[in-house]
N, CA and C atoms as an extended XYZ file, in Angstrom:
387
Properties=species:S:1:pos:R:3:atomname:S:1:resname:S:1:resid:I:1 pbc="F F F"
N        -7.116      -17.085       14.825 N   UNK     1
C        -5.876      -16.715       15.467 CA  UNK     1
C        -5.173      -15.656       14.618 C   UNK     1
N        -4.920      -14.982       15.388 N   UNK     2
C        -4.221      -13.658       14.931 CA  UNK     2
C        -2.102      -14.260       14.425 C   UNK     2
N        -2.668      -13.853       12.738 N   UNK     3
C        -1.143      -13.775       12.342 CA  UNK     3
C        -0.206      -12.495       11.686 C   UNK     3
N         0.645      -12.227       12.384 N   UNK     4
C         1.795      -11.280       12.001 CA  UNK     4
C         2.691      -11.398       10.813 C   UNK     4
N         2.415      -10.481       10.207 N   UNK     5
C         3.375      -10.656        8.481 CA  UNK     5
C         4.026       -9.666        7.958 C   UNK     5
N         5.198      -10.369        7.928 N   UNK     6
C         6.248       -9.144        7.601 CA  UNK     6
C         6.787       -8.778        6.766 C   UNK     6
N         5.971       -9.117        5.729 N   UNK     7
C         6.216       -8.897        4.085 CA  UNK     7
C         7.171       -9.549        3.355 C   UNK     7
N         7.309       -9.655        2.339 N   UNK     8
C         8.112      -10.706        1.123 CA  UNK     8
C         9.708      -10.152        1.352 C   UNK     8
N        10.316      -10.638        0.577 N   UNK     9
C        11.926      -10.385        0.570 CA  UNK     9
C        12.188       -9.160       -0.046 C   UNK     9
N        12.534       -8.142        0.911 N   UNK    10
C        12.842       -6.729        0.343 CA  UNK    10
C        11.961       -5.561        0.774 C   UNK    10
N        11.059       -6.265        1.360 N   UNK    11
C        10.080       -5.321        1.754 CA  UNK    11
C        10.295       -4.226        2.891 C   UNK    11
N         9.987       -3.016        2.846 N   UNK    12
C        10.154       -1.703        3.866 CA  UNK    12
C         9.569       -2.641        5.489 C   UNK    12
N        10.676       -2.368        6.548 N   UNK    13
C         9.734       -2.910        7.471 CA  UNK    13
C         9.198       -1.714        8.140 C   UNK    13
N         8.543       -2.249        9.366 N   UNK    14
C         7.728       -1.400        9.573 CA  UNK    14
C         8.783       -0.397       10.730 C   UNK    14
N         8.484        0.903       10.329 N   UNK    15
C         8.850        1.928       11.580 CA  UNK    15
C         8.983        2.180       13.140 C   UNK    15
N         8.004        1.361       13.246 N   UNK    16
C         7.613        1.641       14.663 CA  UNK    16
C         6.465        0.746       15.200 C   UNK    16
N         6.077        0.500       16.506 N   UNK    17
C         5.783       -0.439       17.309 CA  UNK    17
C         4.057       -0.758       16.180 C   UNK    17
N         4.055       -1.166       15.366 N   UNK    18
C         2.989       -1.854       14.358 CA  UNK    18
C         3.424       -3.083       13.484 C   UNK    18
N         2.375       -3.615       12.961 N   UNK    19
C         2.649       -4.880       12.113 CA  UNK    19
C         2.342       -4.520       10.576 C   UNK    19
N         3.424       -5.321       10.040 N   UNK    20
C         3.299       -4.191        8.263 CA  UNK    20
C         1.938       -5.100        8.403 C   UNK    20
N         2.271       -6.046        8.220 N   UNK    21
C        -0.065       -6.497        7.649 CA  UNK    21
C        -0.357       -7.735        8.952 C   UNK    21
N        -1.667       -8.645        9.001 N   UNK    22
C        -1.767       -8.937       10.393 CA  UNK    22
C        -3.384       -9.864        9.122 C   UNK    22
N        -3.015      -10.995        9.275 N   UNK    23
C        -3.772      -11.762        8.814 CA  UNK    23
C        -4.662      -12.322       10.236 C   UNK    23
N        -6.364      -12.632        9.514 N   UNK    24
C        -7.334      -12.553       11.184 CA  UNK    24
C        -8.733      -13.150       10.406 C   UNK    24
N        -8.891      -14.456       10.212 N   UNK    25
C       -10.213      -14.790        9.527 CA  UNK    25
C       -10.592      -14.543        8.267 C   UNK    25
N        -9.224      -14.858        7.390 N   UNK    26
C        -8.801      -15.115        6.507 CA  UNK    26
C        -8.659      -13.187        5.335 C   UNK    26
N        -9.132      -12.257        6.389 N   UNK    27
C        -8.427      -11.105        5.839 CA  UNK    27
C        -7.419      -11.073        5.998 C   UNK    27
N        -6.732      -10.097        5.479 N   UNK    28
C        -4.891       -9.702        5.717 CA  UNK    28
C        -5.168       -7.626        5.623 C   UNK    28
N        -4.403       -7.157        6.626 N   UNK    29
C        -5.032       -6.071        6.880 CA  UNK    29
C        -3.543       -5.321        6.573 C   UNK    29
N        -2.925       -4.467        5.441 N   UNK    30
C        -1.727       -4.184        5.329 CA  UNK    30
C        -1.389       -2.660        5.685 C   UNK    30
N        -0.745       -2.423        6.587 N   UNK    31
C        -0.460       -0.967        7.591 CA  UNK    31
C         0.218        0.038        5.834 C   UNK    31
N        -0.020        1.133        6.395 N   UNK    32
C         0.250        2.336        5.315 CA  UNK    32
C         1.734        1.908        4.833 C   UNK    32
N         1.591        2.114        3.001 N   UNK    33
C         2.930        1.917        2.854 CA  UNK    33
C         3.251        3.900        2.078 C   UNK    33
N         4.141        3.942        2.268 N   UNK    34
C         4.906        5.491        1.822 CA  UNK    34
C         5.989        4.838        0.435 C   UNK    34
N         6.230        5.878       -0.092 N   UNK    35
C         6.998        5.686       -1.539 CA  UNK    35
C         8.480        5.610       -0.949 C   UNK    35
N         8.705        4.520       -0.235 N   UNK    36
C         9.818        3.922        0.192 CA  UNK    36
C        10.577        3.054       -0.796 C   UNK    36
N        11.976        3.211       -1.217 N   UNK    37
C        12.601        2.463       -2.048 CA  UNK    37
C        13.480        1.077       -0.892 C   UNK    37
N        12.642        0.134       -1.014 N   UNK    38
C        12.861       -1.021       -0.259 CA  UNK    38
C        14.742       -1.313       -0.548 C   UNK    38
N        15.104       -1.011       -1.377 N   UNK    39
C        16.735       -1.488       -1.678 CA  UNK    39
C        17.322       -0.460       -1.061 C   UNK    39
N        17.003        0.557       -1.169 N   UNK    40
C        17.751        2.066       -1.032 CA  UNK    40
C        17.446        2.552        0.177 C   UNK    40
N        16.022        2.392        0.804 N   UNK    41
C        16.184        3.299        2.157 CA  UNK    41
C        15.728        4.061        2.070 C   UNK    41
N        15.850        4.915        0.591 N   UNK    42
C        15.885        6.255        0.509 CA  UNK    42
C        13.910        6.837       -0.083 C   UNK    42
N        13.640        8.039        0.228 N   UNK    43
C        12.347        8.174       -0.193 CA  UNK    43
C        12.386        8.275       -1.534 C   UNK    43
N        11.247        8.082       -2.757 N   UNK    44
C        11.259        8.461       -4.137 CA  UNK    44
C        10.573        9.867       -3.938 C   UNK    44
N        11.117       10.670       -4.684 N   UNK    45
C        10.671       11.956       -4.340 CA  UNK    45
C        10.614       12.436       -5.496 C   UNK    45
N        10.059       12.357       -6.576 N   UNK    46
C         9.765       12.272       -7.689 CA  UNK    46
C         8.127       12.720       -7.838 C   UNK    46
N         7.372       12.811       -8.994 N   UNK    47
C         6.010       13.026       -9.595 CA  UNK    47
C         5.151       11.862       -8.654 C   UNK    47
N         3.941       12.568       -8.345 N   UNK    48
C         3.064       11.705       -7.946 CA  UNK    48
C         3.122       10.354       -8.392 C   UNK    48
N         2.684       10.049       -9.733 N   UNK    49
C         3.081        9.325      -11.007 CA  UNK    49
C         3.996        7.747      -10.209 C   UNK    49
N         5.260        9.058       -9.781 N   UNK    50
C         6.367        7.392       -8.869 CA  UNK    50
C         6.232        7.125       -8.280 C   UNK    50
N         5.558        8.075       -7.468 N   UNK    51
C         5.471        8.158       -5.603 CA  UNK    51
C         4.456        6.600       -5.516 C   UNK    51
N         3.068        7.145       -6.512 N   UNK    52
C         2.066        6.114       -6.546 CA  UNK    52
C         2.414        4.897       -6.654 C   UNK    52
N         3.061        5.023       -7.733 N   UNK    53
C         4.053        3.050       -8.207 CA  UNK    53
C         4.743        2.792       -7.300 C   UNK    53
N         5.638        3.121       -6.417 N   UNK    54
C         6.278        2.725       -5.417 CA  UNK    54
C         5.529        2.326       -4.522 C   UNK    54
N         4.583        2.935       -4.075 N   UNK    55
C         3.812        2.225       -2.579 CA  UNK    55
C         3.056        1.153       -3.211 C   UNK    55
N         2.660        1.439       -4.307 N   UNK    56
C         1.885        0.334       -4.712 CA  UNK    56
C         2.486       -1.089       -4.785 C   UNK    56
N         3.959       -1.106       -5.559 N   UNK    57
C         5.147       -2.221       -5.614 CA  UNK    57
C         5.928       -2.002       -4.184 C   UNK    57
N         5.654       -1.644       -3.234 N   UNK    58
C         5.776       -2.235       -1.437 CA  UNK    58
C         4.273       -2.668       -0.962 C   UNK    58
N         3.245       -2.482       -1.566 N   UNK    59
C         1.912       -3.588       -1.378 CA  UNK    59
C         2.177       -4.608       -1.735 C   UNK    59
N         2.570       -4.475       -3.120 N   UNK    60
C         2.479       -6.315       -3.295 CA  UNK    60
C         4.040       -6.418       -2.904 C   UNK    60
N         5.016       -5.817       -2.215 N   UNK    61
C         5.345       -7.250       -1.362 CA  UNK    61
C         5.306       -7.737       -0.359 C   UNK    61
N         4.545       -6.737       -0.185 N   UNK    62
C         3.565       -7.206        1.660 CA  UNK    62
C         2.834       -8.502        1.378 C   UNK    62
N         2.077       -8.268        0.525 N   UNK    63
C         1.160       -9.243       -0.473 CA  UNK    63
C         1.665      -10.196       -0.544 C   UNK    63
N         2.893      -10.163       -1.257 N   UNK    64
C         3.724      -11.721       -1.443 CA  UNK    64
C         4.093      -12.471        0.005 C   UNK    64
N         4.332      -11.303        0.589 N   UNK    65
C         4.341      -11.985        2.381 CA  UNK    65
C         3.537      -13.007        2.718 C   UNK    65
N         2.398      -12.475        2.258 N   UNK    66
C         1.216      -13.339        3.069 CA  UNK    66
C         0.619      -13.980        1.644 C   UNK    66
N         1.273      -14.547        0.601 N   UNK    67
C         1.028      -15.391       -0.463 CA  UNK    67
C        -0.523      -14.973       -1.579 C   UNK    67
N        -0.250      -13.745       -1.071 N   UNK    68
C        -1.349      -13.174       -2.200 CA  UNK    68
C        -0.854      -11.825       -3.149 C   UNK    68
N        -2.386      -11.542       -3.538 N   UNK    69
C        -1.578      -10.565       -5.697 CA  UNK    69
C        -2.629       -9.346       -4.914 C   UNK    69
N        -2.101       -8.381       -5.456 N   UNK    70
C        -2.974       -7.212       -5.711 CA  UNK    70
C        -4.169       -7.345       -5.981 C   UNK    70
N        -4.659       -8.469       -6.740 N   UNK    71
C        -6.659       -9.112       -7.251 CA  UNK    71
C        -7.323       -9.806       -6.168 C   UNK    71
N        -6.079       -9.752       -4.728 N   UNK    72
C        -6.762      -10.012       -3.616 CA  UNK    72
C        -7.357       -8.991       -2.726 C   UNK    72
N        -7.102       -8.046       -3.257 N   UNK    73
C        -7.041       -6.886       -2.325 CA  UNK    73
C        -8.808       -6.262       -2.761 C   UNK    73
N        -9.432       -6.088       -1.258 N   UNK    74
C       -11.012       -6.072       -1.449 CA  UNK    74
C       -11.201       -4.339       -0.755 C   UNK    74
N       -10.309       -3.683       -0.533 N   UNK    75
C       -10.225       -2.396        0.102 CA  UNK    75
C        -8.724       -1.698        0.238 C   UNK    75
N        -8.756       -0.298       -0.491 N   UNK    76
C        -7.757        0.294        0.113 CA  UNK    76
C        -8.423        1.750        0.638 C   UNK    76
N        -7.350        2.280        1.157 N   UNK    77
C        -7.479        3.872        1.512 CA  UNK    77
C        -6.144        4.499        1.198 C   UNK    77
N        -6.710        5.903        0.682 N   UNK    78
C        -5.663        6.461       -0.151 CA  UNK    78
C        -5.659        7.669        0.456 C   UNK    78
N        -4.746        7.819        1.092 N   UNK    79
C        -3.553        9.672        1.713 CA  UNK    79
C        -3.276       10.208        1.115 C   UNK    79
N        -3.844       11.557        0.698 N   UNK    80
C        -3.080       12.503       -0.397 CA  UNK    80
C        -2.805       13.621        0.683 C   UNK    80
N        -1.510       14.455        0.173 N   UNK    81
C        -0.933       15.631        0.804 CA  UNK    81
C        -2.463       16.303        0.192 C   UNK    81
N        -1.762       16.159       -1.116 N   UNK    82
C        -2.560       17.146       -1.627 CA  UNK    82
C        -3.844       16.795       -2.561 C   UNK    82
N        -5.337       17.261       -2.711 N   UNK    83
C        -6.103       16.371       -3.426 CA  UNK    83
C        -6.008       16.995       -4.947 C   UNK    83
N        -4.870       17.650       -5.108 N   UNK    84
C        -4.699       18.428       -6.452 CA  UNK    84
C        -4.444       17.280       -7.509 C   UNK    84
N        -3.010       16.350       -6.852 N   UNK    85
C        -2.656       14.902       -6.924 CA  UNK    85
C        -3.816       13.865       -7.451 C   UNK    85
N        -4.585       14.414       -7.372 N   UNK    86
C        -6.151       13.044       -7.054 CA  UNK    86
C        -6.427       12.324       -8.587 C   UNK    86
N        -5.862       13.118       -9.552 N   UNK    87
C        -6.239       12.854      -11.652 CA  UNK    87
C        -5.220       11.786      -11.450 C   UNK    87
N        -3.926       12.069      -11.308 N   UNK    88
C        -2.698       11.494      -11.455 CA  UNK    88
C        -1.978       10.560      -11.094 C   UNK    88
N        -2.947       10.736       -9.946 N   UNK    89
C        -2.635        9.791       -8.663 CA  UNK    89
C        -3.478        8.208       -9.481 C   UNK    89
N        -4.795        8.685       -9.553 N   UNK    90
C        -5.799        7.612       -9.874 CA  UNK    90
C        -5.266        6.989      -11.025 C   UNK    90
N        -5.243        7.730      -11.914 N   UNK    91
C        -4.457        7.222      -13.720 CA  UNK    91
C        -3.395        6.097      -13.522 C   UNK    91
N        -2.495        6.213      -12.611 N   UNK    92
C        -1.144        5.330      -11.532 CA  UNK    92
C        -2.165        4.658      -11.313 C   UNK    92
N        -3.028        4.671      -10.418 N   UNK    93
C        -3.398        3.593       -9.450 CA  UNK    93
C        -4.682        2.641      -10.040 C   UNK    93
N        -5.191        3.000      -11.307 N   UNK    94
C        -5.796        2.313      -12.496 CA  UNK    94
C        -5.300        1.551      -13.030 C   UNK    94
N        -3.796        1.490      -13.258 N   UNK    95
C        -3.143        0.355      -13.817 CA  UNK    95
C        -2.459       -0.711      -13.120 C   UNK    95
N        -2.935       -0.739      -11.847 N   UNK    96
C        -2.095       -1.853      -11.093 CA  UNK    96
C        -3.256       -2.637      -10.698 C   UNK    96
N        -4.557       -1.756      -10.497 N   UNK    97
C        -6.286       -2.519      -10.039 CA  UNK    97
C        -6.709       -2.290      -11.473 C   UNK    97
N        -6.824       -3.086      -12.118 N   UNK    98
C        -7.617       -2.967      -13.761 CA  UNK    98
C        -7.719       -4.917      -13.699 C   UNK    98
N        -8.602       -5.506      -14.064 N   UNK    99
C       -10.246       -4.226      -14.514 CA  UNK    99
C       -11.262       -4.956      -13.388 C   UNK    99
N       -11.227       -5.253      -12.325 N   UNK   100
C       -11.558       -5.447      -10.809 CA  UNK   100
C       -10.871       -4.792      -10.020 C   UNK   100
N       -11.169       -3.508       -9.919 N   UNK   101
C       -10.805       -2.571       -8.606 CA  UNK   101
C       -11.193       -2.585       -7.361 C   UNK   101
N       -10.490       -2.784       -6.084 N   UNK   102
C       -11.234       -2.950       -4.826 CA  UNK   102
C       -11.877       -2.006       -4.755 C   UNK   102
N       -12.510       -1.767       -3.786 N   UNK   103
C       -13.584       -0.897       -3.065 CA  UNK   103
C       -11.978        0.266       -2.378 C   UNK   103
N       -12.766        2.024       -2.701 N   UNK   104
C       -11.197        2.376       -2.197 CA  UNK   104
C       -11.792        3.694       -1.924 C   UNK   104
N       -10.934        4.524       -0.743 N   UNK   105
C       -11.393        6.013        0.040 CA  UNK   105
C       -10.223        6.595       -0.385 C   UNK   105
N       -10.308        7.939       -0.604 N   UNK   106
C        -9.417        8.985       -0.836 CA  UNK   106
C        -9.592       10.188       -0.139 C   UNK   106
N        -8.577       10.636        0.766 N   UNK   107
C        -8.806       11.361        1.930 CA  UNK   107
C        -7.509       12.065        1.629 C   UNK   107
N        -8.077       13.539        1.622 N   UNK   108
C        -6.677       14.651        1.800 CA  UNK   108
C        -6.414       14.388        3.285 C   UNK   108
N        -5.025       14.528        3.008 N   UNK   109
C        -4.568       14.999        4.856 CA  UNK   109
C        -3.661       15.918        4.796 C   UNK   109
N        -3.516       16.390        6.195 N   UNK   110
C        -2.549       17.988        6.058 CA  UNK   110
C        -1.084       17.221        5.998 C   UNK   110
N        -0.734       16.286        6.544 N   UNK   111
C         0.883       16.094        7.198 CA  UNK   111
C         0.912       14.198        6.657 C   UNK   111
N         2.127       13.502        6.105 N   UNK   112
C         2.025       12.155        6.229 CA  UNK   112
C         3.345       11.867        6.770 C   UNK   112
N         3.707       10.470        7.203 N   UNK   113
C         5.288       10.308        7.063 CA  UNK   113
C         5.887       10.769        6.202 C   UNK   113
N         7.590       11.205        7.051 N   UNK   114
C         8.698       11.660        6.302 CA  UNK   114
C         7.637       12.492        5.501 C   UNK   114
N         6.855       13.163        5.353 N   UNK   115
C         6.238       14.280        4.402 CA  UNK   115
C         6.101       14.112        3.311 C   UNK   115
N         5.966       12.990        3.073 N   UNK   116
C         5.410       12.332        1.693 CA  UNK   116
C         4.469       12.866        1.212 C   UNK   116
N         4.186       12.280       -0.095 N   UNK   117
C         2.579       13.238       -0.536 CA  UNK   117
C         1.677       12.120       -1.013 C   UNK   117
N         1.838       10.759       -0.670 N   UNK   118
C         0.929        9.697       -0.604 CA  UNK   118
C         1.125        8.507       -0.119 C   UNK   118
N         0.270        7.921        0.894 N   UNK   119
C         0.406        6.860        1.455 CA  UNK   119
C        -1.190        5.611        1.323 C   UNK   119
N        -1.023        4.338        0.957 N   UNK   120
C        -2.060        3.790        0.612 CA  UNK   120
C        -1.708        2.588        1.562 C   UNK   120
N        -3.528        1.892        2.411 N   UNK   121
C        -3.393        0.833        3.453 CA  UNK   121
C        -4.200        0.081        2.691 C   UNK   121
N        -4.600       -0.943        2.522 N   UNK   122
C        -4.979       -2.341        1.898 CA  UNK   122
C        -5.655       -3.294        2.743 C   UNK   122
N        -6.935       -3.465        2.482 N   UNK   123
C        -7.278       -5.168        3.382 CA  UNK   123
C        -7.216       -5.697        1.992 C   UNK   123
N        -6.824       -7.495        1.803 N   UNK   124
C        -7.035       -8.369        1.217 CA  UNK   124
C        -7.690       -9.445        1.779 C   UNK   124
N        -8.615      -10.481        1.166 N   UNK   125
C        -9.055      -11.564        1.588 CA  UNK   125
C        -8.505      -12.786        0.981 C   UNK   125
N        -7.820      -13.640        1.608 N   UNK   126
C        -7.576      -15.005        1.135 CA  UNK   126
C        -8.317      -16.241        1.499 C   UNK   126
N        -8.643      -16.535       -0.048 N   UNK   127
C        -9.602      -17.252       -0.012 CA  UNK   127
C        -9.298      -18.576       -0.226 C   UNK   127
N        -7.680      -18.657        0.269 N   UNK   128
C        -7.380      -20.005        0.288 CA  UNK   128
C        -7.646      -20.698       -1.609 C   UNK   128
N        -6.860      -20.051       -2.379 N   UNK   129
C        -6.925      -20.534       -3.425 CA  UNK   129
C        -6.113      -21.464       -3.729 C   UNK   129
């Protein structure tokens, strides 16, 4: 049975007619998060560097939504504006997956929300720990 999750306390909701993540046979499938400041509203518009830490800290509180950590997470995909971003980006995104990294795609795109310059989507599996 298909479950709808709307992330932990504080979390960005979702924009528009989608589900931030959607738990389904014990995956949890978490919709693109953007370098949204969950208190503020406001975008971080700062160095790749923040942009990265921010979406990453609105994963896990999607994560916490649905009672799991970032070491649950068995796949992401990664949106770059730009793949210039791609050293800087990774170096950020090495220290939040260390030292079991999911399985993960990195795809330039021309355009993202609000014109961000990175957006990352997440499956996790709960394995009922």
């Amino acid at each position: 049975m298909k479950e709808i999750i709307t992330g932990g306390p504080g979390t960005p909701k979702a924009a528009g007619p989608y589900s931030t993540a959607v738990r389904q046979n014990g995956f949890v499938f978490l919709s693109g998060q953007i370098p949204l400041d969950p208190k503020t509203g406001e975008l971080v518009t700062g160095s790749i560097e923040d942009q990265t830490t921010r979406v990453i800290e609105n994963l896990k509180l999607v994560l916490a939504g649905a009672g799991l950590e970032l070491s649950d997470v068995v796949k992401t995909t990664v949106f770059l504006k730009n793949m210039d971003d791609f050293s800087r980006m990774n170096q950020t995104y090495g220290k939040f997956f260390n030292p079991n990294p999911p399985a993960r795609s990195t795809i330039e795109v021309a355009r993202l929300p609000r014109d961000v310059h990175i957006e990352i989507e997440a499956i996790a599996f709960d394995s009922g720990k």
